[in-house]
C-alpha positions in Angstrom: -10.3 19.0 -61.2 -6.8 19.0 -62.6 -5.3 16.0 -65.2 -1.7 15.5 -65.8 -0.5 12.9 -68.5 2.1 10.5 -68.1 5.1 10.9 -70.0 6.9 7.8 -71.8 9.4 7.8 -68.6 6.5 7.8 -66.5 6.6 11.0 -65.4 4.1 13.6 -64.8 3.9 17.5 -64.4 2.4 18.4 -61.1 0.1 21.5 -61.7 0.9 25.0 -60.8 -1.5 24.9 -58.3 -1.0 21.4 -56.7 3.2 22.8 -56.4 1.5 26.5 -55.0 -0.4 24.9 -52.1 1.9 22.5 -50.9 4.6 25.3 -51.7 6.7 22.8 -53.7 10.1 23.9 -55.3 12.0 22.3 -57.5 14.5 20.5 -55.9 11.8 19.3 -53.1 11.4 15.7 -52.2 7.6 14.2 -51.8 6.4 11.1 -50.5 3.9 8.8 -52.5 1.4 7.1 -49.8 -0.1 4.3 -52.6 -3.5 2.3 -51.2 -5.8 0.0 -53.8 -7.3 3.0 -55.5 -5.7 5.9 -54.7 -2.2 7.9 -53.7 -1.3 10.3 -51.3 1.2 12.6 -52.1 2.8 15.1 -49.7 5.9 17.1 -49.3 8.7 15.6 -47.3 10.8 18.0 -44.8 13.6 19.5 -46.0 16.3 18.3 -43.5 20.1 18.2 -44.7 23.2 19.2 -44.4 22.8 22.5 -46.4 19.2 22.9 -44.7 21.5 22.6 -41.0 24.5 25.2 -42.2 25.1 27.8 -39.7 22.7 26.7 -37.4 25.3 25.9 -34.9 27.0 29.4 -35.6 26.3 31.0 -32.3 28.6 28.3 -30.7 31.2 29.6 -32.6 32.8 31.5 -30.7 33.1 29.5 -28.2 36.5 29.0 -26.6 36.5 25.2 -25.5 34.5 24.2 -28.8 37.8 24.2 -31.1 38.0 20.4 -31.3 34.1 19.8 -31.5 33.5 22.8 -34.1 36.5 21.0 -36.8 34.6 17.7 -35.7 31.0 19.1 -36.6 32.8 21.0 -40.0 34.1 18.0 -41.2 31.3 16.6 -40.9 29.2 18.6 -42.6 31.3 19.2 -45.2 31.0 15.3 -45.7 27.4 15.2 -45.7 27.1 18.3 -48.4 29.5 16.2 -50.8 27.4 13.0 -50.6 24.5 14.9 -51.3 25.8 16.9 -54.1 
């Protein structure tokens, strides 16, 4: 059994080994499932803009993909700045 205290914000320090098995970093988003006695907490994916980069890269090269590839660029690039 592990106990973590509320803090006067309402936060609390999820134990090293909670973070090691759901191989939580910080940075990471979770999801709170709440029911009538009990909550459910469990990583979220990891999918952004920063997450995507370079997955498109073998296209790069391609000859006809000038216009798409500044389309998909700038748009990335707009994503990353919104998230911050």
């Amino acid at each position: 059994m592990m106990v973590s205290q509320i803090s006067a914000k309402g936060q609390i320090t999820l134990p090293r080994r909670v973070r090691q098995a759901l191989k939580l970093k910080p940075g990471d988003r979770v999801f709170f499932l709440v029911d009538e006695i009990s909550v459910l907490l469990q990583p979220l994916a990891a999918i952004n803009a920063r997450a995507l980069a370079g997955s498109l890269q073998r296209y790069a090269g391609a000859r006809r993909a000038g216009p798409a590839r500044a389309a998909v660029k700038k748009g990335v690039a707009g994503a990353a700045a919104q998230e911050g």
